[in-house]
N, C-alpha and C positions, 0 to 999 in steps of 0.2 A: 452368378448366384447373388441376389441381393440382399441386405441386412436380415432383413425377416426372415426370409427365407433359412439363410443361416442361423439365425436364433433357434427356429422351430426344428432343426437339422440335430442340433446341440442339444437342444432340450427333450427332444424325442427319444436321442440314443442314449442320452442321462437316465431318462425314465427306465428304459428298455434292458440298460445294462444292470440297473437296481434289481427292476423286475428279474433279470434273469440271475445276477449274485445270489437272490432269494429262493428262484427254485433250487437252485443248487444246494444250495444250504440247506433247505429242508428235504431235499429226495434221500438224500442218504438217511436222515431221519426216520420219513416214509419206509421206505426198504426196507432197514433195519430193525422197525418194532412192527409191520404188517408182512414182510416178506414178498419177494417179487409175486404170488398170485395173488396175495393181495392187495398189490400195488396194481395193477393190470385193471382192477376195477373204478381205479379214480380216473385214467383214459376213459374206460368205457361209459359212466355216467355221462363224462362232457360229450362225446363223441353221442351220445344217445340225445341228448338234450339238446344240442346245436342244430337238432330237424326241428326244433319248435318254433326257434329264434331266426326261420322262415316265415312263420305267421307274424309276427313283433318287428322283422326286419320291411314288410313291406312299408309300413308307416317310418320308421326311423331314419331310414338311409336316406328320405329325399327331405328329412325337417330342415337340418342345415343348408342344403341348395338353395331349399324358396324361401326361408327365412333372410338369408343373405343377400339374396334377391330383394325380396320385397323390402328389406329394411333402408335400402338405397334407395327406394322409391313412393315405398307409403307403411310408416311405420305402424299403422294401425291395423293393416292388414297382416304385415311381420307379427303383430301378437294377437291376433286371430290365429295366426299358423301353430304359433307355441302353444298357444292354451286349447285349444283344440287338439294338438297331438297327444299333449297331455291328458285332457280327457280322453280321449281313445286310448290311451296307453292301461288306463285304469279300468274301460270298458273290459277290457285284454286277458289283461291279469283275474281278474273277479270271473270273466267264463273258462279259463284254462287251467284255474288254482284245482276245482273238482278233479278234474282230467287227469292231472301230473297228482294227487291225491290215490285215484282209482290207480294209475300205472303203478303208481311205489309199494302197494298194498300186493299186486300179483303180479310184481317185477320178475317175479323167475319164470313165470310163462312167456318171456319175452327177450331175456338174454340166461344164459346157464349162470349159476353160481353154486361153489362151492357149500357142502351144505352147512360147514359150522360159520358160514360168512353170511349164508340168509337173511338174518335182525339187519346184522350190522351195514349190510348193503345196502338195505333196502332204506333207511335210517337216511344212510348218506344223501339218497337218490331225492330222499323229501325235500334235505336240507336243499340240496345243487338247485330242488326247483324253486324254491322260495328265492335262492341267490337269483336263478334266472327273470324271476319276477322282479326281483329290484333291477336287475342292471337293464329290465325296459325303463324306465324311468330316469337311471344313471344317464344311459344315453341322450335323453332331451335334454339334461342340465350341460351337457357340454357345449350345447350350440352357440352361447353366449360366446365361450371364447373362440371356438370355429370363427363365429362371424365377425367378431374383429381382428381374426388372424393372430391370437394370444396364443399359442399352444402352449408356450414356457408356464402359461399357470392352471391347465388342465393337467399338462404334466406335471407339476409340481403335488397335485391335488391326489394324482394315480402315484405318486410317490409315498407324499405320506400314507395311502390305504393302504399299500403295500409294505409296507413295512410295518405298520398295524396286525397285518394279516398274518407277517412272519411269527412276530413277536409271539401274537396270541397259540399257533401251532407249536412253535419250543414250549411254551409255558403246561400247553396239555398234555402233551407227550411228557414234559420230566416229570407233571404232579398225578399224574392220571392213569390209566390204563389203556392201550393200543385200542383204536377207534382207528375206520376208516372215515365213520363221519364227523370228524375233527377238520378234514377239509372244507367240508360245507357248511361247517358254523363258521370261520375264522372270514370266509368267505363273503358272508353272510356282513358280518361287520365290516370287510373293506367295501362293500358296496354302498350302506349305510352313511360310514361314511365319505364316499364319492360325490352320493346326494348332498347331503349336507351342506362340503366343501362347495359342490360345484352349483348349486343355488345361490349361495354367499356369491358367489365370484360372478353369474350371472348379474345379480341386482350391482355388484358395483362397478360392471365393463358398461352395462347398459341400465341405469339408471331407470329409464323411460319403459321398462317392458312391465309388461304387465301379465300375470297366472290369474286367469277368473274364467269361474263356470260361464259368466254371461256374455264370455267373449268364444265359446263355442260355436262352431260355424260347421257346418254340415256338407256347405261344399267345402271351405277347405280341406277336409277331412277325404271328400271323393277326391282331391287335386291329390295331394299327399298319398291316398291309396292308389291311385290311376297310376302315376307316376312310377312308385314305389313298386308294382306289382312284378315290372320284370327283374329290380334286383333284387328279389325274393326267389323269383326262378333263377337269377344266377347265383346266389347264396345258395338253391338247394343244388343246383348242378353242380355247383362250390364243394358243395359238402359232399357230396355222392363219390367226390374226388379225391376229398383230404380226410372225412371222419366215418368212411365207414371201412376201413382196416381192423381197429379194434374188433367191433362188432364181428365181421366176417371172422376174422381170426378166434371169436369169442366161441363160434360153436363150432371149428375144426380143429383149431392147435390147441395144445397144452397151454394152461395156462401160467403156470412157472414160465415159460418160452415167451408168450405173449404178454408174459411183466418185466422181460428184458428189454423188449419189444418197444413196450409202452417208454420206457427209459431211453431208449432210440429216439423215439419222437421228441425226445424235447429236444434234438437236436435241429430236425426240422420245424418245430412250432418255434424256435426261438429263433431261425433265420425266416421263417415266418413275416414271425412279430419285428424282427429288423426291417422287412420289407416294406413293413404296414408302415414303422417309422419314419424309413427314408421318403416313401409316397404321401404321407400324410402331411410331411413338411412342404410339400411341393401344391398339394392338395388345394389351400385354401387363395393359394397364387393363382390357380390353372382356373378355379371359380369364379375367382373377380375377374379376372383378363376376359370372361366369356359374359360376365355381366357387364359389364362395359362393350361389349361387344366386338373386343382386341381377337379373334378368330389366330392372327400370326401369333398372337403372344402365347394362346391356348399352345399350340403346337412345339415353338420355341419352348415353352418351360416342360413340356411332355417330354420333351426330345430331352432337354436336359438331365430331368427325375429318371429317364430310363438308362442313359448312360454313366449316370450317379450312383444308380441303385445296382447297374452291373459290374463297377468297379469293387466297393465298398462289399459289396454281398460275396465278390470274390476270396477273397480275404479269410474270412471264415471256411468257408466251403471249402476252399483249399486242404488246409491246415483240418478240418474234423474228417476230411477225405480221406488224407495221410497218416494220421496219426490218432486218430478220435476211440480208434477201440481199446488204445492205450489208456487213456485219458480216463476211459470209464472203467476198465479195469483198478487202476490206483482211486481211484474216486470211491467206486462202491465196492472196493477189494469180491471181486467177480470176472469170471471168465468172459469173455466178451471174444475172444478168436473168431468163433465160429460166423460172428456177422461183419467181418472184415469185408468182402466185397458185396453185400448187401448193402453196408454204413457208404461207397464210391457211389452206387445203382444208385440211392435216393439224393445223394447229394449231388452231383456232379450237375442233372439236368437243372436241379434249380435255381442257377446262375441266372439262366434265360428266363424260365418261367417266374419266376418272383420277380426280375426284374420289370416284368409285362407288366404288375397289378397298374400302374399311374393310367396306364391306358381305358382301366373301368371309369377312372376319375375323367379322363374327358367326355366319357360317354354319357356318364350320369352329367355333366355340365352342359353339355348338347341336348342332353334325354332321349340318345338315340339305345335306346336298351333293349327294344325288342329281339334284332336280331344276336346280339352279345346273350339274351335268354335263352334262345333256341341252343346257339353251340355248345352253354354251359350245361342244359340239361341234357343234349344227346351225349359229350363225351363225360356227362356224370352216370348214365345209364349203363353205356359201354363199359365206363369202370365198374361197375357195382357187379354186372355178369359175368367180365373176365373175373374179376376177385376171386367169384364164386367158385367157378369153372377153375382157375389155374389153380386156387388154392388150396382145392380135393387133388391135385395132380401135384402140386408142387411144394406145398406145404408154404411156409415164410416167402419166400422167391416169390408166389403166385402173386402174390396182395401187393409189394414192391413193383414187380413189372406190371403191375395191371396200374396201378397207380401212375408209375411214370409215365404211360403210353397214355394214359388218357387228360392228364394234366399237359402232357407237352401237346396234344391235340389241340387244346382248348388254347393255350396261352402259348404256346410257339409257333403256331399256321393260320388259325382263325382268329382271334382278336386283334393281333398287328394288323394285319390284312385288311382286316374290317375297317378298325380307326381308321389306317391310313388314310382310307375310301372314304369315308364319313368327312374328314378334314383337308380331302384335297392334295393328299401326299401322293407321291411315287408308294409303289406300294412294299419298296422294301426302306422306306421311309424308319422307321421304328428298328430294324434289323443293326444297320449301320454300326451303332454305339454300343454293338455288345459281341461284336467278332474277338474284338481287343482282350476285354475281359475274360473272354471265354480260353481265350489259347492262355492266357498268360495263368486262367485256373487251374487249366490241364496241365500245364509244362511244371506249374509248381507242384501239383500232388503228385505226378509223376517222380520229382527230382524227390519229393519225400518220404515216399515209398522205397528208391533205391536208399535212400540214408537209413530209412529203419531196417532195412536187410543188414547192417554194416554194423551199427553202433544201436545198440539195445535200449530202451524206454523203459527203466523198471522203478522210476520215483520221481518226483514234483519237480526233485532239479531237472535231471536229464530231459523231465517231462517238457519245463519251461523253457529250456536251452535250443529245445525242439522247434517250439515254437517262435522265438526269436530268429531264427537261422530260415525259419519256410517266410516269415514276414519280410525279411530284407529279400529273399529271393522273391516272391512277389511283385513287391512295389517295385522291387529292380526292374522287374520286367513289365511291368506298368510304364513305368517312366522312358523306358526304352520307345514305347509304342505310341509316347505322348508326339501329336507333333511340334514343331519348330516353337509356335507362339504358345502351347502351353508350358512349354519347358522354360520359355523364357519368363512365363506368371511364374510358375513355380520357386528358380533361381530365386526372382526378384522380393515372393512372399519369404522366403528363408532368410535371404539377404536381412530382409525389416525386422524380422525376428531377433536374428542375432546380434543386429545393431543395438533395438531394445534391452537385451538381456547382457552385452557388453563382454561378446562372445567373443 
């Protein structure tokens, strides 16, 4: 792993672990002055809006490639790309602002809500879309540091909004009265300021670019849409996968139920968002090595991101496997038993499947995304029916298994498979680097599961003690599976350490 690479490694899960200290921080907040049904409806606004950021995402997701691209080659073309995105980005906004207007106005004909929640839903759903309209915009100011491979100052930038954003939610909540749409303003200003920041930091990494209407380009604009239009179809096959749980759940289950629920998922959106971190560091290496036209290098650092991301990803997964309904119980003083092996079913598979996202990343570098569309939107259909189907039979259970089975479709059989093919691998080429991980996830939620049968979790010690105890077993068994020459880096990196520190 090279310098950069580790910078953006570090600075990613700096970011990521702020961002998530913060939800923390605030959910018992949430909870506690809206109650879990009405906490179930801050899931469901995101999960309802994230089908829009399908239309926004066809343009977005490929500015960073052919800016990076083109900036190595003719930088005048690179800022036709940006100012042209830009424009389109604002085309976007000004015809979808009506739309998400009309939806907020007769939102209850489109998901159930409680009736003395009506205003105040609906309120929210304005603000989330107004957020959604900035962060198309947010997203082109990042590309600046994408393309020089800074991430330490785009993260730094999602650092301080976020912490902006915290601030400003404590501050409403102690002077004000329980709103649900206190999320969507506070929101509102960390995006605000993202723009802001991430403008400033653009004009000082790159100097030479240039934001002007008369640098608008009409075919750039077709390249970027061309481009873009299948990872739009994989973002909605994406989403068919990961965000429409709430929704389904919204008009079978109780909604008390499905605000415990929602409190579940932040445990999957934050290994998530760990995923996005670890792939994103890897991200802007796997980019250039393909504009240079290093094809080994492409592969070599995929290879590397996917058995990085299914080490590290283990870790957690384990440890919220075993011991996570505890965790939430002393957390938001709530009963949490009943989704003990629900909390294993959603975790357990995502060792593999999150570890897979590095692999979009080569594909959008190739721009081979046609066929990566087709599987994301058959196993996002699949999901969305069984949901349907199992969760008029099975209630909670239904949305989890339909979930997992269509997620592991998509990113444990089809997409390795695929790369491999695209880039000349064997085709269990991608598999490899994540056997390790895998067993040494199972053997540790296992071993911590028989501990909590024995010795009880009723407080933040016992809580913590818990957790120190599954991490040495872990890594124990990490280390174990290392071979000969990484144990020997290993030794050697500690050794330097200790010397340093005068251990």
């Amino acid at each position: 792993m090279n310098k950069r690479i580790r910078i953006n490694v570090i600075t990613n899960l700096l970011a990521m672990i702020i961002s998530l200290s913060i939800n923390f921080l605030v959910t018992p907040i949430l909870t506690k002055n809206l109650g879990m049904g009405a906490y179930s409806y801050v899931g469901i606004i995101t999960n309802f809006l994230s089908f829009f950021t399908v239309l926004t995402y066809t343009l977005n997701s490929m500015v960073g490639r052919f800016y990076t691209v083109s900036y190595n080659e003719d930088k005048n073309l690179a800022n036709r790309y940006i100012s042209s995105a830009l424009g389109t980005c604002f085309i976007i906004a000004v015809a979808l602002l009506p739309i998400l207007i009309i939806i907020s106005y007769n939102l209850e004909n489109f998901i159930n809500i409680d009736k003395d929640l009506v205003a105040d839903v609906k309120f929210a759903f304005l603000l989330s879309s107004i957020t959604f309209m900035l962060s198309i915009f947010a997203s082109i100011f990042t590309t600046g540091a994408y393309s020089k491979n800074r991430l330490e100052i785009s993260n730094t930038v999602n650092i301080i909004a976020s912490i902006s954003k915290a601030v400003l939610i404590v501050l409403l909540f102690k002077f004000f009265d329980a709103h649900i749409w206190y999320l969507g303003l506070s929101t509102i200003v960390q995006n605000i300021i993202i723009i802001f920041l991430g403008y400033i930091t653009f004009r000082k990494l790159i100097p030479d670019v240039k934001f002007s209407i008369k640098l608008f380009d009409i075919k750039c604009v077709g390249i970027l849409l061309s481009a873009g239009l299948f990872n739009s179809v994989i973002l909605l096959g994406r989403n068919l996968m990961t965000q429409i749980d709430l929704l389904v759940g919204n008009r079978y289950i109780d909604s008390d139920l499905m605000g415990k629920y929602a409190v579940i998922l932040l445990f999957v959106n934050t290994l998530r968002s760990l995923a996005t971190a670890l792939s994103s560091a890897f991200s802007p290496t796997t980019i250039n090595h393909y504009a240079r036209g290093d094809l080994r290098g492409v592969v070599k650092n995929s290879n590397s991101a996917v058995n990085f991301s299914g080490t590290i990803l283990g870790w957690p997964i384990s440890i919220i496997s075993s011991i996570g309904i505890y965790f939430l119980s002393i957390w938001l003083n709530e009963d949490f038993s009943e989704f003990k092996y629900i909390i294993i079913l959603m975790m357990i598979p995502l060792n593999i499947n999150l570890s897979m996202s590095q692999l979009n990343v080569v594909n959008q570098a190739t721009n081979n995304l046609k066929v990566p569309a087709l599987f994301a939107i058959i196993s996002g259909i699949i999901n969305l029916v069984l949901a349907i189907i199992l969760t008029i039979k099975l209630g909670l259970w239904g949305i989890v298994i339909a979930s997992t089975l269509a997620f592991s479709l998509n990113n444990l059989i089809l997409l390795p498979i695929y790369t491999a093919k695209i880039t000349g691998q064997k085709l269990n080429t991608y598999y490899l680097g994540l056997v390790k991980p895998l067993i040494s996830n199972v053997i540790t939620c296992a071993i911590g599961l028989i501990i909590v049968n024995y010795y009880s979790i009723n407080n933040i010690v016992s809580l913590l003690i818990q957790c120190v105890i599954l991490t040495i077993i872990y890594f124990t068994i990490v280390f174990i599976f290392l071979n000969k020459e990484q144990k020997v880096v290993i030794r050697s990196k500690i050794t330097l350490i200790r010397e340093k520190l005068h251990i």
